[in-house]
N, C-alpha and C positions, 0 to 999 in steps of 0.2 A: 556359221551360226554360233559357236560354238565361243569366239571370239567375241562375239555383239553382247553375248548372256556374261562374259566376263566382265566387258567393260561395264554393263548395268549397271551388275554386283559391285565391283569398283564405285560405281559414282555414288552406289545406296548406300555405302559403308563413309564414302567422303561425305556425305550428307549429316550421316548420324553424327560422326565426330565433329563437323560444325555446330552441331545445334548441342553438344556438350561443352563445347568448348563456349561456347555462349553462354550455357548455362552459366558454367564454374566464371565468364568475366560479371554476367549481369549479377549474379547473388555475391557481389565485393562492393556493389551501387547503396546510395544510401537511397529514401523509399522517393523523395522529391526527385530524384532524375529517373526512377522507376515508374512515377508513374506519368510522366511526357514521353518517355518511352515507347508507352504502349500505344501510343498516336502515329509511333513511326513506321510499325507497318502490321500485317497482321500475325504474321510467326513469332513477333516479340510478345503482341498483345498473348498471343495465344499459351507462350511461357509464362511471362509475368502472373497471368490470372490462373497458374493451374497450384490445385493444392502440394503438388509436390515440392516449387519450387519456392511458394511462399514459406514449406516448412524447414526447407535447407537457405533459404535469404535470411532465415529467423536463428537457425543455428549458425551459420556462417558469423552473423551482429554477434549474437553473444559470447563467440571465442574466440573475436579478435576487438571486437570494442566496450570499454568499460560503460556504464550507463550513465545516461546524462541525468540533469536533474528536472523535475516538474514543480514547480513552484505557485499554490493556488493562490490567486487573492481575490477576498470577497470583498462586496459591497457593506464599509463602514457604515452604512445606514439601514441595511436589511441583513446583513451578513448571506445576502446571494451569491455565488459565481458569478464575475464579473470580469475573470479574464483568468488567463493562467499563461504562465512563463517557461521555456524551456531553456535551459541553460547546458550549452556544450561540453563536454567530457574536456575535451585540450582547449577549449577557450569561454571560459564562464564568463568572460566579459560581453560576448555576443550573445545577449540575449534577443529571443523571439518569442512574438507573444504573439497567441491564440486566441480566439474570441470560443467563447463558450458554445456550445451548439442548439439552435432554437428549440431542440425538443427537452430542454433540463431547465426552464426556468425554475429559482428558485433551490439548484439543488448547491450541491457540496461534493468534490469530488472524493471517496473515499478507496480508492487505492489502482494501484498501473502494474497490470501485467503484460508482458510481449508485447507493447504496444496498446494492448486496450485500457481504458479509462472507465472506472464503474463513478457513477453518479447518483450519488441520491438525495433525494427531496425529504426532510423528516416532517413537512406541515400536512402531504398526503400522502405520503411512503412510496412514490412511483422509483424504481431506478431505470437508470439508463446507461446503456452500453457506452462507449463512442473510441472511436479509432480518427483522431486528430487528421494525420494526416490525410489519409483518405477520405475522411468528412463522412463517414461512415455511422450511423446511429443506430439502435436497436430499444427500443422501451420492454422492458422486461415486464410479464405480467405480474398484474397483484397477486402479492402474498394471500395465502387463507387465512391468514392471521392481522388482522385489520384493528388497529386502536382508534376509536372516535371520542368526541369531548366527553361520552355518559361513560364508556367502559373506562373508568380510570384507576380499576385496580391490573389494569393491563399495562404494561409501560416498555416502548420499545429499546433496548437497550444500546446495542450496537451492530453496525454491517461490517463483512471484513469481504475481501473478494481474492480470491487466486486461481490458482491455476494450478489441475488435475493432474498432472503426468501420469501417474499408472493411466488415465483415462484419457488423455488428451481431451479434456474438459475446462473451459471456464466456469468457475463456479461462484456464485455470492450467497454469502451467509447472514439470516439475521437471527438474532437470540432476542428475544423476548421475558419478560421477568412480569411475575402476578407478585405484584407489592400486598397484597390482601393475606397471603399465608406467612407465617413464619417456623422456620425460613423459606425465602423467596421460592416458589418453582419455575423453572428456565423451561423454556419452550425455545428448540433452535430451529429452523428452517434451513434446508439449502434447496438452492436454483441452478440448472445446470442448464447450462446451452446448448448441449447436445440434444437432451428432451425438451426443451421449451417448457420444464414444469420446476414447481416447487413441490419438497418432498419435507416429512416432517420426521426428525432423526428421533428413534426411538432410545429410552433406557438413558433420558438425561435426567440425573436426580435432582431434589431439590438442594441450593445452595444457598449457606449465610455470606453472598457476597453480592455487592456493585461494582459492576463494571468501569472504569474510571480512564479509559483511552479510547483511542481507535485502534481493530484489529489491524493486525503485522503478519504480511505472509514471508515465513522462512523457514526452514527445513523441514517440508513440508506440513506445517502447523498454521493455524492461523492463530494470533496469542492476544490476548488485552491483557493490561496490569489491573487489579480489582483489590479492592478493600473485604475484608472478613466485620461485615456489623452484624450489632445485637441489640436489642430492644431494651430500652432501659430506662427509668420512670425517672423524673425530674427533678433536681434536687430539693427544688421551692417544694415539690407535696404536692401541688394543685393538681395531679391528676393527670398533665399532661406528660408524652412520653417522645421521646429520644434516641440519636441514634448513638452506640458509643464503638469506636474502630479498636479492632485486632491488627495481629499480623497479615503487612499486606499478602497477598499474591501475585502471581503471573497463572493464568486460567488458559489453557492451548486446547484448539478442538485439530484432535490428530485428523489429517483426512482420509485416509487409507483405513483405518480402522473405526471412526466414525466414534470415537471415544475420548472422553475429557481428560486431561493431563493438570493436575495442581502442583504448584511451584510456592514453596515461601518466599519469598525476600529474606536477603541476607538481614539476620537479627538487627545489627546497627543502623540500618536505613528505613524508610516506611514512604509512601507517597506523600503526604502531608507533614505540614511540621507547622503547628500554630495557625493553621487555618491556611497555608499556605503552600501550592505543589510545587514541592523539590525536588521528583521523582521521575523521570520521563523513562518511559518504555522507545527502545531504537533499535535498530539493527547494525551492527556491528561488525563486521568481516564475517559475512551469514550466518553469526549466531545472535539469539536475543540479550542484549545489552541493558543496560540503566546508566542513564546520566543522573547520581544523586549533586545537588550540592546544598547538603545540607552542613557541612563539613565547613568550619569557623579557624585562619590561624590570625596571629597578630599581624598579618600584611592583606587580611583580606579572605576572602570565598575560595575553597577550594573545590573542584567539580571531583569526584569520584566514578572512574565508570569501573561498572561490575558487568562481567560477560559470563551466562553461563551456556556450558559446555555441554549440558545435556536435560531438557525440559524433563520432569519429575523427582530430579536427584536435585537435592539441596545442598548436598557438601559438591556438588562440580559448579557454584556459583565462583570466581576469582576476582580481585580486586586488579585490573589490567594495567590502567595506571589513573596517575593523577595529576590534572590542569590546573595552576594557578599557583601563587596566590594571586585574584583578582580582584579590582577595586570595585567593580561593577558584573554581575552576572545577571545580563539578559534570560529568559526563556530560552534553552535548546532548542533547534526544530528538530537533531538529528544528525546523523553522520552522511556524507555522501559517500567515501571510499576510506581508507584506513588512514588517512593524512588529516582530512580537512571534517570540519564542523558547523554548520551552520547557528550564527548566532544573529540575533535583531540590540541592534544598537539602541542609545536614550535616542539617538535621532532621527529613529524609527525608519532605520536603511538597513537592507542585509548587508554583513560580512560572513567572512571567513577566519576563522582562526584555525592555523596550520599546528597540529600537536606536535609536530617533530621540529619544525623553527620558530615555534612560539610569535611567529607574523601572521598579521591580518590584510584581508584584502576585501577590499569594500564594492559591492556589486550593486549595479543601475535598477534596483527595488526595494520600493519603499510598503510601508506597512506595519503593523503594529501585531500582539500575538492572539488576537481575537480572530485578523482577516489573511494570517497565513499558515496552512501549511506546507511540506515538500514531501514527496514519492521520487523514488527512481525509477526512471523509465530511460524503454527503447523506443524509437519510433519501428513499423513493423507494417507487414500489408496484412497481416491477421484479418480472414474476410468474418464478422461478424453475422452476418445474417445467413452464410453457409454453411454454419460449424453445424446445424441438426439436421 
């Protein structure tokens, strides 16, 4: 007896250590062979779909693969979502392209955390969740805060979306601005997928700024670049009035403490120059960066990037380095990793231009700077509809 109860124990213990030892091969799979996978029998299905192993298949991607790129492009004619591109970490020349998912017509995608893809719609404010590869959707409830054609001293400003760690939360943010006071008052919202609600953050003051990007989730901030205006009467006399720009900023809403962070711009640069933006907000080796090129030599456009070091301190802004001189500077969309740059050529194709070999490399997307942007993402099984 004594014998029979040993060999059990033996086979329960050989048991367990298969089914870790499976774990540790399957979370090294990328998510397309994960999820045929789960068709192969039911112990696989039964790992694949449990939350532990989607959160170490998610940790495992992020400490052994750098992030690929997400490349939106909209509809030249309604500027809708009309596909999006992924482009590979070790091979950006295989691209794969995504068809939008039927429950976003109309939207834009605005930012990819672990996987998930936030979507929004600005003609009725709906967002939407979505997880590509798993084909996965979620339509997030309406805001409390609703702009129609008559309320139009309400004005929605910008979404940003990330991702909670103290909370292991997906969250989306939207800020809202009453153009009727001066200065503005900011109204922000967050959503949180654990609650399924919108919550309305208290103790936002009123601000002389406009929003002027899309929010950037990075060290734990979510950030937009914003102009400082001020009301100011016309030089003709007739009565009508104007807006005139300050020092820009960088505006970050911290998320763990639920409080605003203001950034000047390094004195020398500003977002505009002549009516024209020179200024792009990026992210940069995980800090908040600027690509200025507002920068003139006698061989041409120099690009400036400034990286700073620590969101509220102005003196941790540095000038990291400098591209160019160039005959031609397209629009930046941005950095993908510390090498390469994304730029749109006159032939309205993306390239690469590599900062350390001053080489370009030309990629199978075309488009122009109205109907592209790019996010980094990972693909990811992040189940969406079970996170609350």
């Amino acid at each position: 007896m004594d014998l029979i109860k040993a060999e059990s124990k033996a086979k329960g213990r050989d048991n367990i250590l298969s089914e870790e030892l499976e774990i540790e091969i399957l979370a090294r799979l990328p998510v397309i062979s994960l999820l045929r996978f789960k068709c192969v029998c039911k112990s696989w299905r039964s790992i694949i779909t449990r939350r532990f192993f989607i959160q170490k298949h998610l940790q495992v991607c992020n400490s052994t693969n750098p992030p690929d790129l997400l490349v939106q492009i909209l509809s030249p004619y309604d500027f809708n979502l009309e596909s999006a591109s992924i482009l590979p970490y070790d091979n950006p020349l295989d691209v794969k392209l995504i068809q939008a998912p039927p429950a976003s017509p109309g939207s834009e995608i605005e930012g990819s955390c672990n996987g998930v893809v936030c979507l929004y719609n600005e003609a009725n404010g709906n967002v939407v969740l979505w997880n590509p590869p798993t084909r996965e959707t979620k339509v997030v409830p309406r805001s409390h805060i609703q702009r129609n054609e008559r309320d139009a001293d309400v004005e929605m400003q910008n979404v940003g979306f990330y991702f909670d760690v103290n909370n292991d939360d997906y969250r989306v943010v939207m800020t809202y601005a009453c153009t009727q006071n001066d200065p503005m008052s900011f109204q922000l919202q967050v959503y949180s997928l654990t609650t399924d609600s919108w919550r309305l953050v208290p103790g936002i003051q009123s601000m002389d700024l406009m929003l002027c990007s899309s929010g950037l989730y990075v060290g734990g901030m979510c950030s937009w670049s914003a102009s400082k205006k001020e009301v100011v009467q016309d030089e003709a006399d007739d009565g009508t009035w104007g807006w005139n720009f300050g020092r820009d900023e960088i505006l970050s809403f911290d998320i763990s403490n639920e409080m605003i962070i203001r950034t000047p711009f390094p004195e020398s640069i500003s977002i505009y120059f002549d009516g024209v933006e020179v200024s792009h907000l990026v992210v940069y080796k995980e800090y908040l960066a600027i690509i200025n090129a507002g920068a003139r030599s006698q061989e041409g456009r120099l690009l400036d990037i400034w990286v700073l070091r620590e969101p509220g301190v102005v003196e941790s802004w540095t000038k990291s380095f400098t591209i160019g001189p160039l005959q031609y500077v397209p629009p930046p969309l941005g950095f993908w990793d510390s090498r390469l740059v994304l730029w749109q050529t006159n032939g309205r194709e993306l390239f690469f231009h590599d900062c350390t070999t001053n080489q370009n490399t030309s990629l199978a997307i075309s488009g122009d700077s109205l109907t592209l942007r790019i996010f980094r993402y990972k693909e990811s099984l992040v189940q969406i509809n079970s996170e609350n």
